[in-house]
DRENFINU-110749 format. One record per residue: x, y, z of N, C-alpha, C in turn. Coordinates in steps of 0.02 Angstrom, whole numbers, padded with zeros to 5 digits, always signed. Atoms other than C-alpha are relative to their C-alpha. Layout:
REM DRENFINU-110749
XYZXYZXYZ
...
END
This chain:
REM DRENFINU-110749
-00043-00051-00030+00161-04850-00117+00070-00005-00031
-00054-00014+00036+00323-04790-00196+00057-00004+00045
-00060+00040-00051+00488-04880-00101+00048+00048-00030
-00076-00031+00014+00606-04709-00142+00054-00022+00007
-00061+00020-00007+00743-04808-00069+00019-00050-00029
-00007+00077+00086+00742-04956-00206+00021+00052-00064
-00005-00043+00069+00697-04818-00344+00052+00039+00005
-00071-00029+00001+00852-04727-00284+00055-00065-00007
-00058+00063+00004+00967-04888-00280+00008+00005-00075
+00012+00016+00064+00901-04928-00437+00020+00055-00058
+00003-00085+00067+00929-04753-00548+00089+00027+00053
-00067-00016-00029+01102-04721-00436+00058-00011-00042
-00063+00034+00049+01223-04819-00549-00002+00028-00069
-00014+00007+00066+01158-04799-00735+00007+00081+00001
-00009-00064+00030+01115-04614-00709+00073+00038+00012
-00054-00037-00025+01283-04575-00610+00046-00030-00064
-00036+00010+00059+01369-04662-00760-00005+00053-00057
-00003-00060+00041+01305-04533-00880+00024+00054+00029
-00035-00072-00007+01334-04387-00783+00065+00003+00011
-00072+00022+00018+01524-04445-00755+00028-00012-00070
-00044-00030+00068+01536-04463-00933-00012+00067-00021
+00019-00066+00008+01467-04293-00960+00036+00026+00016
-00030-00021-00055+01570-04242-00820+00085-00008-00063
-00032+00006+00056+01704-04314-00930+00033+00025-00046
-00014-00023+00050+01679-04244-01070-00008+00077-00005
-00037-00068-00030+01680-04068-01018+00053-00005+00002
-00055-00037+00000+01839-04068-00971+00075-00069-00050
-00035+00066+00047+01901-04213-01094+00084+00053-00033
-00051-00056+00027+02024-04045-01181+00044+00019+00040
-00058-00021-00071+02109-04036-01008+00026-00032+00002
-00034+00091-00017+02158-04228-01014+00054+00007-00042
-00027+00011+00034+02309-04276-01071-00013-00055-00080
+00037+00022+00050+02303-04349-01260-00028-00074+00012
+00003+00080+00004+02322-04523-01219-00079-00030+00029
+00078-00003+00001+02127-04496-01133-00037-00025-00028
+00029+00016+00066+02060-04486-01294-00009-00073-00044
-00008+00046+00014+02161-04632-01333-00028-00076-00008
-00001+00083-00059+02115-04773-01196-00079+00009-00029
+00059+00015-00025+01933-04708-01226-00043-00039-00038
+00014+00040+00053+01882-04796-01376-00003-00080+00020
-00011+00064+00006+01947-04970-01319-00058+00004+00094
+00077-00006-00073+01831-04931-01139-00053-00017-00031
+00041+00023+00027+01709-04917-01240-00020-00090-00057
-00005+00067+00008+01743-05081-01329-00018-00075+00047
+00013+00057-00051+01763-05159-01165-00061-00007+00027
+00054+00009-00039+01613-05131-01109-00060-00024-00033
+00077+00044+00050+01483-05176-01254+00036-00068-00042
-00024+00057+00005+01589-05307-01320+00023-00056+00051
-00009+00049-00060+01662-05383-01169-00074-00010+00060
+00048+00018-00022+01478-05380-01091-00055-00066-00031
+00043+00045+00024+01391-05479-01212+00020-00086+00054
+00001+00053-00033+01460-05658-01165-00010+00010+00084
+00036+00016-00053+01427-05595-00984-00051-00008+00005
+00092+00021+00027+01256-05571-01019-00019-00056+00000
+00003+00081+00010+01240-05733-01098-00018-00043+00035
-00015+00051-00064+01311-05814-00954-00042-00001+00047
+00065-00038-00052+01185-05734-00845-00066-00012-00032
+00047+00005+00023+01057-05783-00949-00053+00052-00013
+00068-00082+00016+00992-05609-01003+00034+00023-00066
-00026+00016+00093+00980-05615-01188-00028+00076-00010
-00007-00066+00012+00917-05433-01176+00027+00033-00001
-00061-00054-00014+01061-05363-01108+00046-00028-00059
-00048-00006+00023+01152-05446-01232-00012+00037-00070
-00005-00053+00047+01069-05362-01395-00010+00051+00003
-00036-00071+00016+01077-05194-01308+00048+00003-00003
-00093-00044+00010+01277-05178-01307-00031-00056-00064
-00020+00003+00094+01241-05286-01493-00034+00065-00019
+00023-00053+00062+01133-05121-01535+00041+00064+00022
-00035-00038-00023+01254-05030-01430+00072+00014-00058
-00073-00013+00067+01392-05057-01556-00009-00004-00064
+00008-00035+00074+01306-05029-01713+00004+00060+00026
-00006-00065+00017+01297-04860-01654+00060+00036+00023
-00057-00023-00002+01476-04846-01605+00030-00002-00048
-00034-00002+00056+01536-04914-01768-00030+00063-00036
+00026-00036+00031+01410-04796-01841+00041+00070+00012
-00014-00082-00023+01460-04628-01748+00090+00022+00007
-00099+00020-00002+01665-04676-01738+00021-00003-00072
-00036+00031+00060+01688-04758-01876-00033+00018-00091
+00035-00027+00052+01558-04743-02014+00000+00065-00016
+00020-00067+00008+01506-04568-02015+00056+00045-00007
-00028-00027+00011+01677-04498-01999+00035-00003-00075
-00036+00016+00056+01731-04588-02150-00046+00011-00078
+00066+00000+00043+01566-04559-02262+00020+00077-00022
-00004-00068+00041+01597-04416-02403-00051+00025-00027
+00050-00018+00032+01421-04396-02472-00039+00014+00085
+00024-00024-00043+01355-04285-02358-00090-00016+00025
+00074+00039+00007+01155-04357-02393+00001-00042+00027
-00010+00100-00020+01203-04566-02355+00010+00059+00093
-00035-00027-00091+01282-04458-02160-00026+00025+00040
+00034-00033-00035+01128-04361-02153-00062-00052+00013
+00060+00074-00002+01020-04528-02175+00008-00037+00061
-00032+00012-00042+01123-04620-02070-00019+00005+00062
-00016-00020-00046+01136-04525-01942-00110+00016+00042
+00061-00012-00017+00945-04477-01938-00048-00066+00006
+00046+00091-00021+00864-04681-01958+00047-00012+00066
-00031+00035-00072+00983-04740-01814-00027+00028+00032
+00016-00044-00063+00958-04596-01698-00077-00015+00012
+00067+00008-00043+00765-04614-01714-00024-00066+00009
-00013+00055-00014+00762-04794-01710+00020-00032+00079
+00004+00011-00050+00840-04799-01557-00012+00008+00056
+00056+00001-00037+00714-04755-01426-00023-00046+00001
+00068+00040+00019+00589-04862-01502+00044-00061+00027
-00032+00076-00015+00712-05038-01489+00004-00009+00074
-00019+00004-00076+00777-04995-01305-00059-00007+00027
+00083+00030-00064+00580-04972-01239-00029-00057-00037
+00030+00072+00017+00543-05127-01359+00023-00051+00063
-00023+00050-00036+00667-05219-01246-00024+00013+00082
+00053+00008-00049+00569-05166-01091-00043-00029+00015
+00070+00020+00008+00432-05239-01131+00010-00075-00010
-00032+00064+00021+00522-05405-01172+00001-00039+00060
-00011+00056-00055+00548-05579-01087+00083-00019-00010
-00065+00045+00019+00729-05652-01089-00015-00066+00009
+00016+00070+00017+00711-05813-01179+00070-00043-00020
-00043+00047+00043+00891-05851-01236+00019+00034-00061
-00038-00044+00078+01006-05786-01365-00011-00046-00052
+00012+00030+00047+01015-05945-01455-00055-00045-00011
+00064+00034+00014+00835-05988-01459-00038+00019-00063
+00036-00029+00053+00699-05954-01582-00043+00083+00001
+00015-00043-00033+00666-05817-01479+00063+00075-00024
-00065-00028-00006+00855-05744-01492+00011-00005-00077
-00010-00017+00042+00853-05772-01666-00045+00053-00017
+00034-00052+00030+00712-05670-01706+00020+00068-00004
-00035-00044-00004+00782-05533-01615+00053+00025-00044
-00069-00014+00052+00943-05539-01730-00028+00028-00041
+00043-00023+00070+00827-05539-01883-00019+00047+00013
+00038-00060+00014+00756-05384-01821+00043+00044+00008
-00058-00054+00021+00927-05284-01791+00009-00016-00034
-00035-00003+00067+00988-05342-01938-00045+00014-00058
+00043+00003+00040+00823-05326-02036-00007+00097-00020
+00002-00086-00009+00847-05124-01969+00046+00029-00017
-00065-00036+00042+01015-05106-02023+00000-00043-00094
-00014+00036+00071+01002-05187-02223-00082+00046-00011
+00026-00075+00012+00836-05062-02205+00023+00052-00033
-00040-00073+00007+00917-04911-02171+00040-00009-00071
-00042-00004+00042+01067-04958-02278-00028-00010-00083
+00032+00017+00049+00936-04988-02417-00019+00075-00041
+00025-00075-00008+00874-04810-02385+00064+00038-00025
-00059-00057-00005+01045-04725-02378+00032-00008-00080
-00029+00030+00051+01104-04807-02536-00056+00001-00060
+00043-00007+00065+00956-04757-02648-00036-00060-00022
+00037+00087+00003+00877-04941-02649+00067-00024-00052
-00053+00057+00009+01042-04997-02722+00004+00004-00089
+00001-00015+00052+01028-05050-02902-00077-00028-00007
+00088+00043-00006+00842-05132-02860-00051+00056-00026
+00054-00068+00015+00772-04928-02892+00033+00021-00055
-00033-00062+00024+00807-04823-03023+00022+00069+00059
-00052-00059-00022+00910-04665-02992-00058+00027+00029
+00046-00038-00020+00741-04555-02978-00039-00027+00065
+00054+00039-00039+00634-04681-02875+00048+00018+00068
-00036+00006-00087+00766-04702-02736+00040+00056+00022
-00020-00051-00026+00805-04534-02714-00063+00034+00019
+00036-00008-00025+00638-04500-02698-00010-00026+00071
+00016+00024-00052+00625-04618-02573+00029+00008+00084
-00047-00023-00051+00781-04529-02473-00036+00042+00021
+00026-00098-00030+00687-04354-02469-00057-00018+00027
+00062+00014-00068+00535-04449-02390+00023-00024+00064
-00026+00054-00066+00631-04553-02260+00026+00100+00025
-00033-00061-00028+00733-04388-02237-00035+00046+00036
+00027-00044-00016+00589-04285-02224-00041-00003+00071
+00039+00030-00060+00518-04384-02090+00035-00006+00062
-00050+00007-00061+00669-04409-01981+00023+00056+00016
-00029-00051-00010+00719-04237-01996-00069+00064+00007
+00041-00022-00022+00549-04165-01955-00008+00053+00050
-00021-00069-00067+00532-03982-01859-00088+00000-00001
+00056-00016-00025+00352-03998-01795+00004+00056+00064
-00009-00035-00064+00405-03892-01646+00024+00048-00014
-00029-00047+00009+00476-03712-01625+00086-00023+00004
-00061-00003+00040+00648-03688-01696+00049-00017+00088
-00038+00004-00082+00718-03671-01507-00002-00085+00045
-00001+00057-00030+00671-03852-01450+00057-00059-00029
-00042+00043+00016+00817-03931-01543+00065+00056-00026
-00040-00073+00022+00929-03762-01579+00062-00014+00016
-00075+00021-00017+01070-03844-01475+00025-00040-00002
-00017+00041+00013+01095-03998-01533-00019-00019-00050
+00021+00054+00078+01101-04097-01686-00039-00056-00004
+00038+00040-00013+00998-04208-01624-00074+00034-00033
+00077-00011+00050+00817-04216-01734-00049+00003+00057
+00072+00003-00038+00645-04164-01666-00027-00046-00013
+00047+00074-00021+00557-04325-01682+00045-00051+00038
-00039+00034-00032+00711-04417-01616+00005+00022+00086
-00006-00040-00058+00715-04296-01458-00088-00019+00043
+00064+00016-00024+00531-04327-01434+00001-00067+00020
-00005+00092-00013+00548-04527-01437+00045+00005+00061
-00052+00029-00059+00701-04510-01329-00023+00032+00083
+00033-00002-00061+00588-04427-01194-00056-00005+00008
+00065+00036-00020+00425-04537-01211+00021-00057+00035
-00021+00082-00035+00541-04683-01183+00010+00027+00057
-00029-00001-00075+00637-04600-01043-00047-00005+00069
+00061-00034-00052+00456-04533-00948-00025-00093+00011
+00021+00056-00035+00398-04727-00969+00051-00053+00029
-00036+00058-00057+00540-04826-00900+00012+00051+00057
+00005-00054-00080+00555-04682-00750-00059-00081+00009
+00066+00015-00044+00381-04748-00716-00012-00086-00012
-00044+00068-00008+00433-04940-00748+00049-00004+00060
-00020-00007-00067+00553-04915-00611-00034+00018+00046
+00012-00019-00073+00467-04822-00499-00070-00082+00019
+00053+00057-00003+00306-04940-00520+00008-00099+00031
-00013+00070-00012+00366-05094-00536+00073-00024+00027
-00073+00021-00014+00559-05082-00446+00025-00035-00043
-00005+00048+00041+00608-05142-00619+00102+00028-00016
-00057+00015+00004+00803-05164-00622+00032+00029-00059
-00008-00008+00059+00823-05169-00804-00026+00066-00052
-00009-00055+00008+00738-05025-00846+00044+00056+00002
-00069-00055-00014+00847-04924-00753+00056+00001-00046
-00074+00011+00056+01003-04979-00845-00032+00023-00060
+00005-00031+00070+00911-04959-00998-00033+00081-00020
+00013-00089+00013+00872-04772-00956+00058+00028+00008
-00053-00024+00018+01035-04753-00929+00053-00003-00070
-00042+00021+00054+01095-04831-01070-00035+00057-00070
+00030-00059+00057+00961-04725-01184+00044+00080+00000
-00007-00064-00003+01016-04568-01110+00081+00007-00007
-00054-00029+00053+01190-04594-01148+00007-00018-00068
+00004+00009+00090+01187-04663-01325-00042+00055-00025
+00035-00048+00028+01065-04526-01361+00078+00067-00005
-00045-00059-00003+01207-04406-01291+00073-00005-00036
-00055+00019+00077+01346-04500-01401-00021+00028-00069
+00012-00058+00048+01242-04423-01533+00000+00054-00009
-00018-00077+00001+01243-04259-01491+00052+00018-00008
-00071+00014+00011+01417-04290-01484+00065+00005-00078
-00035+00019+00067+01452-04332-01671+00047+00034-00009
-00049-00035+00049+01597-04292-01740+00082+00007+00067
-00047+00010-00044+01700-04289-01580-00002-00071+00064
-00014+00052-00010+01776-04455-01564+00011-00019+00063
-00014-00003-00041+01824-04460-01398-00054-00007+00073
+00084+00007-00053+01675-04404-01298-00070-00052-00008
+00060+00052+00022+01562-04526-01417+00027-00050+00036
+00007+00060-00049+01667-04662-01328-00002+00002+00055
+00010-00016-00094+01655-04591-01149-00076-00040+00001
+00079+00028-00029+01441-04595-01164-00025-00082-00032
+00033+00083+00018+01442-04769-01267+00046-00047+00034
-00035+00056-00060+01559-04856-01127-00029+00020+00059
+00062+00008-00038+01435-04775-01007-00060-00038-00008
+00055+00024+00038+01286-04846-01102+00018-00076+00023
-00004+00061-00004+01384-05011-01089+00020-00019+00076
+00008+00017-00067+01419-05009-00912-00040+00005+00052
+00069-00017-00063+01253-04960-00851-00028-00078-00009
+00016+00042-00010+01212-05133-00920+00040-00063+00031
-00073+00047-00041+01380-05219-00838-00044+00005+00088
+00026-00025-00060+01304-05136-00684-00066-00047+00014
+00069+00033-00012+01150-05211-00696-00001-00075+00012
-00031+00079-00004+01222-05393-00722+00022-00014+00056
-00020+00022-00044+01319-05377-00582-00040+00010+00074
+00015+00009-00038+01185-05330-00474-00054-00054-00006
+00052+00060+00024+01065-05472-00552+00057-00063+00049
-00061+00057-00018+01214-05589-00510+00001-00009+00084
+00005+00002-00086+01230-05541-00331-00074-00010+00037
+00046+00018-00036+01051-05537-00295-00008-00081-00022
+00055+00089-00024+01010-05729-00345+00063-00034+00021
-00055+00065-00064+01169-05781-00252-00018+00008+00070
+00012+00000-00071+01126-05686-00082-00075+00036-00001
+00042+00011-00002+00946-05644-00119-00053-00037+00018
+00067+00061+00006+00789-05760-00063-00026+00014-00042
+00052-00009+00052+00669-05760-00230-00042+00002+00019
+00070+00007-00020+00521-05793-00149-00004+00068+00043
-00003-00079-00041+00549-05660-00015-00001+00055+00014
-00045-00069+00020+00651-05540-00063+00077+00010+00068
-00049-00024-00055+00753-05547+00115+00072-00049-00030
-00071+00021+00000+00956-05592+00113-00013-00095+00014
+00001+00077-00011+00964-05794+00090+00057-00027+00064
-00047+00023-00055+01065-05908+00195+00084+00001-00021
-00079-00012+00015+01218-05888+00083+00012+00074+00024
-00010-00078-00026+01206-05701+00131+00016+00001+00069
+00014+00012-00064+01184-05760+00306+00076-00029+00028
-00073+00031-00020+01351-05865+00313+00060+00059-00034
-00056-00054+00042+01454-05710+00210+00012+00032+00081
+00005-00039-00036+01396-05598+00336+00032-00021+00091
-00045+00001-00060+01453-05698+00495+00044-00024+00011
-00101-00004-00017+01627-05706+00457+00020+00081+00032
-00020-00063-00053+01607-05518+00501-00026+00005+00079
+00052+00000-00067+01515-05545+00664+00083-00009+00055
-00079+00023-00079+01647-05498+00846-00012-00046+00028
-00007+00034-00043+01637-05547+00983-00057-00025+00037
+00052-00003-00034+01463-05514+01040-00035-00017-00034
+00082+00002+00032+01294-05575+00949-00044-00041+00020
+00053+00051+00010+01144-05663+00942-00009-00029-00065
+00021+00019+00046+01073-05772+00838-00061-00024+00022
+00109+00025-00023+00855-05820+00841+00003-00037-00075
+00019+00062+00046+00796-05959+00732-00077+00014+00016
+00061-00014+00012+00609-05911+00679-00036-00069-00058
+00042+00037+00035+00488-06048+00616-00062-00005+00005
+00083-00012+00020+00298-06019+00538-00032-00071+00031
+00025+00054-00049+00201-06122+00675-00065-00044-00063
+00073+00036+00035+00087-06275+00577+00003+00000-00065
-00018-00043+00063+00175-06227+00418-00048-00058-00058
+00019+00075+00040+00144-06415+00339-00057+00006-00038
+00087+00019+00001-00044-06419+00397-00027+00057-00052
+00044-00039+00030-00085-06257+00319+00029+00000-00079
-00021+00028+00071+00013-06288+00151-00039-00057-00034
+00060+00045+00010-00080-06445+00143-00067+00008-00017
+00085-00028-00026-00241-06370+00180-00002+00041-00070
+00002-00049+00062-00216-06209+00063+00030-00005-00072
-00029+00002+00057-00094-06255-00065+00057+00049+00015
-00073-00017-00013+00080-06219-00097-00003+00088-00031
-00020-00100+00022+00055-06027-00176-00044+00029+00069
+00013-00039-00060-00042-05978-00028+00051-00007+00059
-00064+00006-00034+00101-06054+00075+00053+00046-00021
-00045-00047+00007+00219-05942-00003-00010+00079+00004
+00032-00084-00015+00115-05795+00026-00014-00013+00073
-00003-00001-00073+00106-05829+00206+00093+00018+00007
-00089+00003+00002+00314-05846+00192+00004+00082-00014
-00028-00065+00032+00327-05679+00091-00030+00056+00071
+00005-00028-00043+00219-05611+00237+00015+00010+00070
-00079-00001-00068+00331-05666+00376+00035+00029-00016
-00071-00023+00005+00478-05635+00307-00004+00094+00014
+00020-00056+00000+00423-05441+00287-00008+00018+00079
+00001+00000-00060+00355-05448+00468+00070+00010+00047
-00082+00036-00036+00536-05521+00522+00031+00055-00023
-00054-00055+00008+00619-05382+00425+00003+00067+00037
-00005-00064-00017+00562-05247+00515+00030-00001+00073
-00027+00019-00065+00638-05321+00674+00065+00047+00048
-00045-00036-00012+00730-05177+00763+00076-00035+00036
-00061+00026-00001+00927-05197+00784+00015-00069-00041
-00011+00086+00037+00921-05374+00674+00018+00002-00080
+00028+00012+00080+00919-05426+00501-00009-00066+00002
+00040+00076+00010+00829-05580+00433+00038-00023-00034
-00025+00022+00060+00893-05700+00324-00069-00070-00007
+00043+00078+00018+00790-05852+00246+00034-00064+00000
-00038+00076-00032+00864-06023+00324-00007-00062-00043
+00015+00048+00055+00766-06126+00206-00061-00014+00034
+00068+00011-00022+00594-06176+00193-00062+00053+00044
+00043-00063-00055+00481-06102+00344+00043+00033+00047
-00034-00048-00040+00628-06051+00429+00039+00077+00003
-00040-00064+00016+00717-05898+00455+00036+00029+00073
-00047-00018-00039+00862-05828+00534+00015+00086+00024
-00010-00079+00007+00882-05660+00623+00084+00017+00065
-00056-00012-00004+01059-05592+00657-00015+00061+00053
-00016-00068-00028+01091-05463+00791+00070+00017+00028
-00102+00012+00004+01294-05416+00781+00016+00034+00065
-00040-00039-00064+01283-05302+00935-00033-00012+00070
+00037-00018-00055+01153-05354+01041+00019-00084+00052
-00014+00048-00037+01154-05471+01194-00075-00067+00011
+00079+00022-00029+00993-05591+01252-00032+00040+00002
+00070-00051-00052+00912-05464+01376-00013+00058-00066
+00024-00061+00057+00937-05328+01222-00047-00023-00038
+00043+00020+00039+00862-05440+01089-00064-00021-00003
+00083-00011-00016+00705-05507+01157-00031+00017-00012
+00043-00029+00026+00601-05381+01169-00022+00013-00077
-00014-00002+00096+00633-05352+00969-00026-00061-00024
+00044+00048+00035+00577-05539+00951-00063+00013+00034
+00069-00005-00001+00431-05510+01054-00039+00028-00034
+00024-00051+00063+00377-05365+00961-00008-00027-00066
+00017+00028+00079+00394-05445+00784-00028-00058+00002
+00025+00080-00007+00337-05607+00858-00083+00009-00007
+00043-00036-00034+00175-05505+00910-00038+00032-00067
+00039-00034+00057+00152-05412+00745+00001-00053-00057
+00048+00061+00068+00137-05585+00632-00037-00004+00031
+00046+00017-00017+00018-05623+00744-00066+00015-00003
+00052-00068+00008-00090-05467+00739-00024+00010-00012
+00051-00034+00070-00143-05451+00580-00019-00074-00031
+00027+00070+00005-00248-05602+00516+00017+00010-00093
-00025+00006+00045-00190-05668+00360-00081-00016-00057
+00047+00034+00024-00335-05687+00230+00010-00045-00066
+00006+00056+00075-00360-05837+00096-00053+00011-00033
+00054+00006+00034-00479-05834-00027+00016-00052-00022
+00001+00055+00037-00546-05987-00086-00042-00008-00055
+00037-00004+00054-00594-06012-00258-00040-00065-00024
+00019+00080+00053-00699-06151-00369+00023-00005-00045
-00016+00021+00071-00685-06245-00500-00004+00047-00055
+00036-00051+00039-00757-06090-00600+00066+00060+00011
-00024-00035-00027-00600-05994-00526-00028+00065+00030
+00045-00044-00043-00758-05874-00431+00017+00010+00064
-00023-00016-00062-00710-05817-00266-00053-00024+00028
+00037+00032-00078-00828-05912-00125+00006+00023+00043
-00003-00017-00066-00776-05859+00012+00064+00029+00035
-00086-00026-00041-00632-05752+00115-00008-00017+00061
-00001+00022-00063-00578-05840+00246+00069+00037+00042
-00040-00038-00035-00458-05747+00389+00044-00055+00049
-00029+00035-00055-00330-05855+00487+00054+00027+00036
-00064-00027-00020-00196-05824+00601+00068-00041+00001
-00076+00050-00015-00012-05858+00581+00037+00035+00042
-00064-00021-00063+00117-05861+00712+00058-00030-00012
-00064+00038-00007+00283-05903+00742+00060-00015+00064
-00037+00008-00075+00397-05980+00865+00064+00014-00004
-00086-00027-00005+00584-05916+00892+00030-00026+00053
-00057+00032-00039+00729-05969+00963+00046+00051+00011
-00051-00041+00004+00865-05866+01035+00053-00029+00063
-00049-00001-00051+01045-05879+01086+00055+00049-00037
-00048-00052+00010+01184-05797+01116+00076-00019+00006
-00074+00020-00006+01390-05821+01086+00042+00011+00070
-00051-00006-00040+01472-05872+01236+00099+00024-00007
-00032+00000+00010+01633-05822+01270+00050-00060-00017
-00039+00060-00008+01764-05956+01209-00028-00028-00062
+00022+00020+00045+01645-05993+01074-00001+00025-00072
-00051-00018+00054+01727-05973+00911-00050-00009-00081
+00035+00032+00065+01606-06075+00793-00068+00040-00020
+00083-00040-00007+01443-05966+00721-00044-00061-00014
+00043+00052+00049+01378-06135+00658-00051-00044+00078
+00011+00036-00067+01387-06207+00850-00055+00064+00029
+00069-00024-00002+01271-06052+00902-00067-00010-00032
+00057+00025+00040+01148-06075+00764-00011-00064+00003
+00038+00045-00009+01124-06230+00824-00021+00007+00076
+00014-00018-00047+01111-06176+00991-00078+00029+00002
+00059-00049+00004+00975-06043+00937-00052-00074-00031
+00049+00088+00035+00882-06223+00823-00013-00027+00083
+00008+00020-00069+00900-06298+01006-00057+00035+00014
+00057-00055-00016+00793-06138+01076-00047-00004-00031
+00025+00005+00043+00679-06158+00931-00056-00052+00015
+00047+00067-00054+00623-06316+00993-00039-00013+00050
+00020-00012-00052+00605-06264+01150-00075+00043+00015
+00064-00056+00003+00475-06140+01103-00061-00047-00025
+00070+00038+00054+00376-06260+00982-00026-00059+00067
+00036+00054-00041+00364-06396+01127-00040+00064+00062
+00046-00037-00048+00302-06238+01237-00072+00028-00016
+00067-00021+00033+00146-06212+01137-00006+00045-00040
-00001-00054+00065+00211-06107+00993+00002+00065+00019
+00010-00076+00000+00191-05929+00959+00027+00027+00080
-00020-00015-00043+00331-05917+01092+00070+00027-00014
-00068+00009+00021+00501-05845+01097+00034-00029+00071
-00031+00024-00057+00622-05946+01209+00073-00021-00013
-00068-00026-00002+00806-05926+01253+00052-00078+00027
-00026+00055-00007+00948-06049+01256+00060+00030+00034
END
């Protein structure tokens, strides 16, 4: 089933970045000059000053898109305006452009292993293997061809990148090439469906990042707007870093729900009034023991889920089998019922294991039930500390497990 409200999170940032530069660059002729100016070094900041974030973050993908992000700013800024042989500008301009589709959905498909691994070098070798290509191409093979040979070899590359398989009208308004236009919406149609499929993060950014570097091309020739959509391009992947960053600080991994650092952010905002419940997976040990530690975490992932749907609350993950649920407005008598109810629906639904052999063959599906016991209290007045509740609610917690489990009970 398709979680619209992820796949909107997710496609919110990179695509609203393009259409703001778009937005932009419409009325870029209204701006005062100095606009024009700043926009160049934006764009700088954002594919150059991203890389070492990247890095740091350990996402060696993000860092050779802004590196393939700024070959094609030097290219479309710098190169191309300055290039007098109108052939080398039409080469140029036609290997990059269709080229880059293909690299951006390569890096989809990719693991981040490390910039300076053997992994991270390869990568290099292969942008740089694509630009000393091209430039091989544009330059007639150099002095390695005769004159005839490597001009032949332009009017084939040429003929290929500059290809009109389609009616005259499907590229009529932009300078952008029909096979380049085609690539740039096979990639776009499969990272859509990378996001939607798999809530994949990185995609996103890198459909935003396609769809403006594509539109920096259309762009050519006006300096200004090329750095609006390639400092979009580079901030859809800034964007992406910084929400990578925030999720594995207040994220659970295993889960997916808000961790316990999320949990202590959040109740510095907490008034005057709340609860706090302390939830722990009854027998957790025995059945980890029993099943093994990945079926244990698939019991966890299926609490936690349970726990999230907990009306008025939010969960957080406490550590281990525990988990914490927050309610900022409610009192005891309100909250309750809300643990009964979620207490009620882990219970409900029987969890199944399959156990395999040595042969990894499925044997047998076995069905068990998990429960859980909760704790709840609530902030007296006078009581200042959230740390002294949450242990209050741990207290309650107790109280439930010595009452025969799969209980909730109030402190």
């Amino acid at each position: 089933m398709v979680n619209a409200a992820a796949v909107g999170r997710l496609l919110a940032v990179p695509l609203g970045l393009f259409v703001a530069a778009a937005l932009a660059g419409l009325f870029m002729n209204t701006l005062p000059p100095s606009a024009g100016e700043v926009a160049p070094y934006a764009a700088w900041a954002a594919l150059a000053g991203g890389m070492p974030l990247a890095e740091r973050f350990r996402r060696s993908r993000a860092v050779f898109v802004l590196l393939l992000g700024c070959g094609v700013f030097l290219l479309l800024y710098n190169v191309l305006p300055a290039l007098g042989d109108a052939t080398r500008v039409r080469l140029w301009y036609g290997i990059v452009l269709t080229l880059l589709p293909c690299n951006l959905l390569l890096f989809a498909f990719l693991e981040d292993r490390g910039v300076f691994s053997r992994w991270g070098m390869g990568m290099l070798a292969w942008l740089l293997g694509q630009f000393m290509t091209a430039a091989f191409i544009v330059r007639g093979g150099g002095v390695l061809l005769a004159t005839s040979l490597g001009r032949t070899m332009q009017r084939a590359v040429e003929g290929w990148v500059y290809a009109s398989p389609l009616p005259g009208w499907f590229d009529s308004w932009t300078p952008l090439t029909q096979p380049a236009l085609l690539l740039v919406l096979l990639a776009a149609v499969v990272l859509v469906v990378r996001v939607v499929r798999l809530e994949d993060g990185f995609s996103a950014s890198l459909l935003g990042t396609l769809l403006s570097l594509t539109a920096a091309f259309h762009a050519v020739g006006n300096g200004p707007v090329v750095s609006l959509f390639v400092a979009a391009a580079g901030a859809a992947q800034l964007t992406a870093l910084f929400r990578d960053s925030y999720s594995m600080a207040f994220v659970d991994e295993l889960t997916e729900v808000p961790s316990r650092r999320a949990l202590m952010a959040d109740a510095k905002k907490l008034g005057g009034s709340y609860c706090v419940a302390m939830a722990d997976v009854d027998h957790f040990k025995a059945f980890n023991d029993t099943y093994g530690h990945d079926v244990g975490d698939d019991v966890l992932r299926m609490v936690a889920a349970r726990l999230a749907g907990v009306d008025g609350g939010k969960v957080y993950r406490y550590g281990g089998e525990e988990f914490t649920i927050l309610f900022p407005r409610l009192g005891r008598a309100e909250a309750r019922p809300h643990l009964e109810a979620v207490r009620e629906a882990v219970a409900a639904i029987p969890f199944r294991i399959r156990t395999r052999n040595k042969s990894a063959k499925v044997v047998r599906d076995k069905s068990v039930t998990v429960t859980v016991s909760i704790g709840l209290a609530q902030r007296e007045d006078g009581e200042d500390d959230f740390e002294s509740v949450l242990k209050k609610a741990d207290k309650a917690l107790y109280k439930a497990k010595k009452a025969g489990r799969n209980k909730v009970a109030l402190l």
